[in-house]
N, C-alpha and C positions, 0 to 999 in steps of 0.2 A: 346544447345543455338546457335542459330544464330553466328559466328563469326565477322558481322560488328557491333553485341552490346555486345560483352563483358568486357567492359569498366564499370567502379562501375557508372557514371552518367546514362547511359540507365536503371540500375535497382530503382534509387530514380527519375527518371523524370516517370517510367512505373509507381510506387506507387502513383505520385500525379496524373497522368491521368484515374487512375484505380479509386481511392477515388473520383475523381471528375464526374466520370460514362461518359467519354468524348472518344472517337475514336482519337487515335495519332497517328502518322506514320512520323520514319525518310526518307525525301525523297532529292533527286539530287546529288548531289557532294561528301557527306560521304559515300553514298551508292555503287557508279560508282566507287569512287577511294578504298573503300575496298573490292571489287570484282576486282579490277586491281591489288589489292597488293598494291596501290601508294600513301601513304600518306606525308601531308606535314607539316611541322611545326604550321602552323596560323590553322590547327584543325577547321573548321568551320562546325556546325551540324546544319542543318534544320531542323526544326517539323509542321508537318501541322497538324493542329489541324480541327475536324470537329465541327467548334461553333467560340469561342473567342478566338483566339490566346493569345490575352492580358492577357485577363484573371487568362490563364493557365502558361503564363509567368510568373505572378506577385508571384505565389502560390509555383511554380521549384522553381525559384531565392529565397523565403524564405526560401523552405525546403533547398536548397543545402548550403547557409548561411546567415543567418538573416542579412539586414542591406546592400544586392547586391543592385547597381542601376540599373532599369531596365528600356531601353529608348525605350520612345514607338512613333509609327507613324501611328498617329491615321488613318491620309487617304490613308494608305495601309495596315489597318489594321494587323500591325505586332509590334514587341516587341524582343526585345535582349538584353542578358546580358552577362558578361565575369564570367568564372567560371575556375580559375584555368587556365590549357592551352587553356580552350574552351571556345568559340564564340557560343552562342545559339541563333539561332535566333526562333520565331514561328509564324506562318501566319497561320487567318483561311482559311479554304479549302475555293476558289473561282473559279467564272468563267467566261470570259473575253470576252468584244465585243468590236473593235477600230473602233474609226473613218480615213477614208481612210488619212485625211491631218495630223493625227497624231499619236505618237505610245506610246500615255501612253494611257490605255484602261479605260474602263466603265467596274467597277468592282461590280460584286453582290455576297452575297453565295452563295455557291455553296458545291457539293458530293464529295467525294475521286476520285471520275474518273474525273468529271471539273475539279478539279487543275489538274490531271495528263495529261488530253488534253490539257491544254493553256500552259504545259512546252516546251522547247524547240525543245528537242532530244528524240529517244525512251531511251538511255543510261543516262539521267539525269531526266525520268519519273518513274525510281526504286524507290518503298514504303519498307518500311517495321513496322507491325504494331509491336507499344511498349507497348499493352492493355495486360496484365496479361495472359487473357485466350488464346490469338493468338499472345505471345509473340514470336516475332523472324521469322514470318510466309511473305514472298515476295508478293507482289502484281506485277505484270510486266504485266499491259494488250497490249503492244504494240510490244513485244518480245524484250523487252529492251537486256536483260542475253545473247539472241541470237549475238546478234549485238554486244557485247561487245568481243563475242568470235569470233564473224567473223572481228572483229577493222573497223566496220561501222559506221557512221553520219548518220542517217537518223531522218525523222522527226514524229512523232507521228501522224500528219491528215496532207491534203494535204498542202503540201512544198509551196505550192503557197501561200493560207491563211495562214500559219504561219509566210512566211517570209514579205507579204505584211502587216501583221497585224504589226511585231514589226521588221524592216528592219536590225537593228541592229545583231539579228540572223545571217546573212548570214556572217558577218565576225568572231561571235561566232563559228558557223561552222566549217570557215577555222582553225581558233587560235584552236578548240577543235582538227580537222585534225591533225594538226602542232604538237602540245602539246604531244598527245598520238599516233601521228605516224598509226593514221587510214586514211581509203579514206573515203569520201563523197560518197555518194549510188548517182549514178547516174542523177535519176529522183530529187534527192534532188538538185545538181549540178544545173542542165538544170535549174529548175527552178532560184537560184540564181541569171545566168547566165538572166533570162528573168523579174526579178524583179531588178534589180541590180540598175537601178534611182531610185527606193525606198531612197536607202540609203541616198539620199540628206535630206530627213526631221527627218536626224539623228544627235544630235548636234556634236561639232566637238570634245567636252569633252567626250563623249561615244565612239566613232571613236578610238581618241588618244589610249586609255584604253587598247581596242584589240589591235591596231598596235604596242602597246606597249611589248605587254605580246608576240606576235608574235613574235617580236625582241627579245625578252629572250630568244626563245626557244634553245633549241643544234643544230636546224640546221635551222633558221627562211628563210632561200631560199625557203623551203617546203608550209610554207605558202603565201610567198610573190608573188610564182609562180601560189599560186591558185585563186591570190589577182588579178593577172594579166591576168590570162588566163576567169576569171569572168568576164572582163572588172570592176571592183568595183576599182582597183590598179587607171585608168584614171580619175576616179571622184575623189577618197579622195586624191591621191598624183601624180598629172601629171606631175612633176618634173623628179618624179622615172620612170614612164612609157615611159616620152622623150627619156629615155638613149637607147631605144629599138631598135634594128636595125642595119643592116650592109650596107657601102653604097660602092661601087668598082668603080675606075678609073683607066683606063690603068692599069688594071689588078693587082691592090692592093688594099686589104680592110683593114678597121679598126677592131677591135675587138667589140662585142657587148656588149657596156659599161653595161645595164642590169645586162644582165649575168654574168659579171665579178663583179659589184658592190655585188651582192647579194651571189657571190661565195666568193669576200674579207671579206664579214660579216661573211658568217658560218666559216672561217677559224679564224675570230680572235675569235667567240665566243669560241675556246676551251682555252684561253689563258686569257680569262678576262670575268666579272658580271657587268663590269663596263657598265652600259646602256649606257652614253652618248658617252663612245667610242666607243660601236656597232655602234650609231645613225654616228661617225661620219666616222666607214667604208663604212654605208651606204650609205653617201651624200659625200662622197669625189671626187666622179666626175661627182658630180651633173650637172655642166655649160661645159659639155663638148660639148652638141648640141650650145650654143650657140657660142663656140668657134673651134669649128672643120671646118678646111680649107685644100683643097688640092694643094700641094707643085708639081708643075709638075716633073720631074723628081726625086722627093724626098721621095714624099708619103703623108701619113696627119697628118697634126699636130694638137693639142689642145694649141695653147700657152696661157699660162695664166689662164687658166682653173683651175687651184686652187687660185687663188686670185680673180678671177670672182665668183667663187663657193661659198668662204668664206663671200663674199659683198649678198650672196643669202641667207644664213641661216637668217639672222631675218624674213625676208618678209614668209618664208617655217614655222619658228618655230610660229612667228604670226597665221598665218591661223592654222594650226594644232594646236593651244591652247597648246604649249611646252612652258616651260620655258623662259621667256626673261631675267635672270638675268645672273648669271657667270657661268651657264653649258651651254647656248646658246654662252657664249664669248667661251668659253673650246674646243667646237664645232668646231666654225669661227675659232678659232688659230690652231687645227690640221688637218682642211680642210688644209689651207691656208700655212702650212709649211709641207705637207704631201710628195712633192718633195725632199726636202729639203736634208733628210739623202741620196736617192736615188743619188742624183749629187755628193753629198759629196762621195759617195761610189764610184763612177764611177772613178774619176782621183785619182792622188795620196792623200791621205787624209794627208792634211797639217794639224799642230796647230791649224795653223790661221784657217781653213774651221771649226776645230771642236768647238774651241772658239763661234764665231761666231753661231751654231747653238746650241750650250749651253746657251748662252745667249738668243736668241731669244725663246726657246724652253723652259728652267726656270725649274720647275716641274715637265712638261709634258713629259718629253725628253724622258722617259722608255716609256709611253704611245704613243708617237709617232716612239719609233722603233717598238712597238707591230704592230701596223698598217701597215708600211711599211715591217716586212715581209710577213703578210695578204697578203698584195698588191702581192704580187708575184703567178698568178695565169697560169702561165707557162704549159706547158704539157710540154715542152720539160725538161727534166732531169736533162742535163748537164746543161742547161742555169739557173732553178733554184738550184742548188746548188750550182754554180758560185757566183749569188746573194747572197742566206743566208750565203755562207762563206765573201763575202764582207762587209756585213751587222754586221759578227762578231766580223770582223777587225775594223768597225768604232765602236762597243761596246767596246771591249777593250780599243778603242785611249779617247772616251768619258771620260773612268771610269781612265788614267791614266791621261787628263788633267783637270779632273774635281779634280784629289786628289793634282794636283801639282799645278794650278790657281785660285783653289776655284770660277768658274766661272758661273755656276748656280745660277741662282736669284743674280746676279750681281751688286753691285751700285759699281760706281769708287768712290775712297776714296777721291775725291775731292768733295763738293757739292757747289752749287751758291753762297750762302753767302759766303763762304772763298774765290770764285774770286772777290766777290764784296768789299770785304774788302782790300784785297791784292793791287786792284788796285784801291780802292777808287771810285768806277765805283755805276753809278743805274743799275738797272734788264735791262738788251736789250738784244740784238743779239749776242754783243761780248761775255757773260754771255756764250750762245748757243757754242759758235764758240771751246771757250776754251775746255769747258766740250764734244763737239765730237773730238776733237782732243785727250783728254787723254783717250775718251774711245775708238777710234779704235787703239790708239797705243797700246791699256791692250790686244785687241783684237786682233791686227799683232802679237804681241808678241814683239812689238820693247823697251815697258817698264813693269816691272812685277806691278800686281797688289799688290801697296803698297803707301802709302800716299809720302815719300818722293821723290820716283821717279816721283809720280805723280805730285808732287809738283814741280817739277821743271823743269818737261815739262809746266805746267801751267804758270809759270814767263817767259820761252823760246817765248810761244807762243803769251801773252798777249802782250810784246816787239814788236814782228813780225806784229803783227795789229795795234803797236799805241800807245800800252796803257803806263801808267807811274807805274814802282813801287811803293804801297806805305809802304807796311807793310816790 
């Protein structure tokens, strides 16, 4: 038997295809990843069916358990059910013509070889038939097997019609590149490279998807670098591609933000799954063209370039169809205090400095040291392990003022209404005045976080403006 069907569902989906006198073939992605070895959890199995996908959907799903929901989509004529760990989907075998302004196709039946030319890759055109009598038997007309052993991307017909037909492709490519650690075959490349405005009549939700899964990968610099070298990185994120380049005055240069940006991602991706902290080693110094100035005798500086940056993510998350609720905030706040531990680390790290970025930082604060030693993309040796040991010194100072001030997600034990009562007062400014005074004193360290201290700095200060006791 075949070893990518030897699972009990290939032999009750063969018996309902065999009773049914119909031609089936597991084909793309369960095929590809168990000829890699590489299987993933979400189990997802294709069946092309020669006829009614539907049909043969409806008939598996009772045989495998009576009372399956089986959802179907009429006008891609396909049908999927959930069966245990698996995802079935089935499509009848088709074959595809596009119109040039667009890339969902004109779809008719079509033979076992039609679908296997309108697939992407020769490595995601692997069939294998699940009919009783040619159970287990490869179909590979494009030298799919080949390619999988040489860790090539190539395209089954010419690169140019596949990728001008569904544009989308060409960053499947890279992400499949990326993913499984193959090169793109050449002539597939070039053309990419020569179809690559295609991609504009790609919506920005299909876009996101890839760039997404990019970003997952263990080293997403592999793809982002193919994203850039395509020219495709200038159209879908010119933000990213701005960072590009080195500029020299009187004989000092800056570093190539790029380069470093996408060198900080792969190093935090060993350290965290968290997407939106990938996303936000990615854009962390995103506004650094617009803030980059040179200092005559001094060299160049970026000032403010993290608080510039953090004011750029919604317009960035906008356009790219990301999230605009609180992983787009999550983003903005560790762009924007991504300096923050670095300063701290640099002088002597006071109370006061760690307070202070404990409080501002709340939750995020392990997530924001992740980053900043990312950030450290140094070749020189001594200079990075100067950093990471400073870095550990403000780990330690964090975890010893955070157990002695409880100062993470902080509220000062005084709130509004107890000044407005105290002193008889409506909601205004003096309200304001009192409450930043007790909370940078919590934060000096001049009074500890506790209501009666705080209390009466609160009566000290309310005196000091004006105000009358009343309570």
């Amino acid at each position: 038997m075949n070893i990518c069907l030897n699972d009990k569902i290939f032999e009750i989906l063969s018996d309902v295809v065999t009773a049914e006198n119909v031609q089936a073939y597991v084909i793309g992605g369960w095929v590809r990843d168990c000829l890699l070895k590489r299987h993933h959890p979400d189990k997802d199995i294709d069946i092309v069916v020669i006829g009614s996908g539907i049909e043969i959907a409806r008939k598996a799903a009772r045989k495998i358990r009576p009372g399956t929901k089986v959802s179907v989509f009429k006008n891609f004529g396909t049908a999927m059910f959930k069966s245990d760990e698996y995802e079935i989907e089935f499509v009848g075998a088709r074959k595809e013509s596009y119109d040039r302004g667009s890339r969902k196709p004109i779809v008719e039946n079509g033979t076992l070889d039609d679908d296997q030319k309108r697939r992407d890759f020769t490595i995601n055109a692997l069939a294998i038939s699940i009919n009783k009598e040619t159970f287990g038997e490869f179909l590979d007309p494009f030298g799919g097997i080949e390619d999988l052993k040489k860790k090539i991307i190539r395209t089954p017909l010419d690169p140019d019609k596949t990728f001008s037909d569904d544009p989308l492709r060409m960053m499947r490519a890279i992400r499949f590149a990326n993913q499984l650690n193959f090169t793109i075959e050449e002539s597939t490349f070039t053309s990419i490279i020569e179809n690559r405005e295609r991609i504009r009549i790609v919506s920005p939700e299909r876009i996101i998807t890839e760039l997404n899964k990019i970003i997952m990968c263990d080293t997403p610099s592999k793809g982002l670098l193919l994203l850039e070298k395509a020219g495709l990185l200038k159209i879908i994120f010119p933000e990213l591609d701005n960072l590009k380049g080195v500029e020299t005055k009187e004989g000092k240069g800056h570093k190539d933000n790029f380069h470093h940006s996408i060198k900080v991602l792969d190093n935090i991706c060993k350290n965290t799954d968290n997407i939106w902290l990938r996303w936000a080693a990615l854009v962390h110094d995103i506004a650094k063209p617009m803030t980059k100035k040179y200092i005559p005798g001094t060299g160049w500086s970026f000032h403010g370039h993290e608080f510039v940056g953090s004011k750029m993510i919604p317009g960035i998350f906008r356009r790219l169809k990301l999230p605009l609720n609180e992983k787009m905030k999550y983003v903005q706040k560790i762009v924007d205090l991504h300096l923050r531990p670095i300063a701290v680390s640099q002088e002597i790290v006071t109370d006061s400095a760690i307070r202070r970025l404990l409080f501002e930082a709340g939750d995020d604060i392990d997530d924001l040291m992740i980053l900043c030693e990312a950030d450290i993309t140094s070749k020189n040796e001594v200079k990075k392990t100067r950093h990471l040991e400073n870095f550990k010194h403000v780990r330690n100072k964090l975890k010893e003022i955070e157990e002695k001030d409880a100062i993470r997600n902080f509220q000062p034990p005084i709130d509004g209404s107890e000044i407005i009562t105290a002193f008889g007062i409506n909601p205004g400014k003096e309200v304001g005045i009192i409450k930043n005074a007790i909370r940078e004193a919590i934060l000096d360290g001049i009074i500890p976080n506790e209501h009666d201290a705080a209390r009466k700095l609160m009566i000290e200060k309310g005196l000091e403006i004006g105000l009358t006791f009343v309570d």
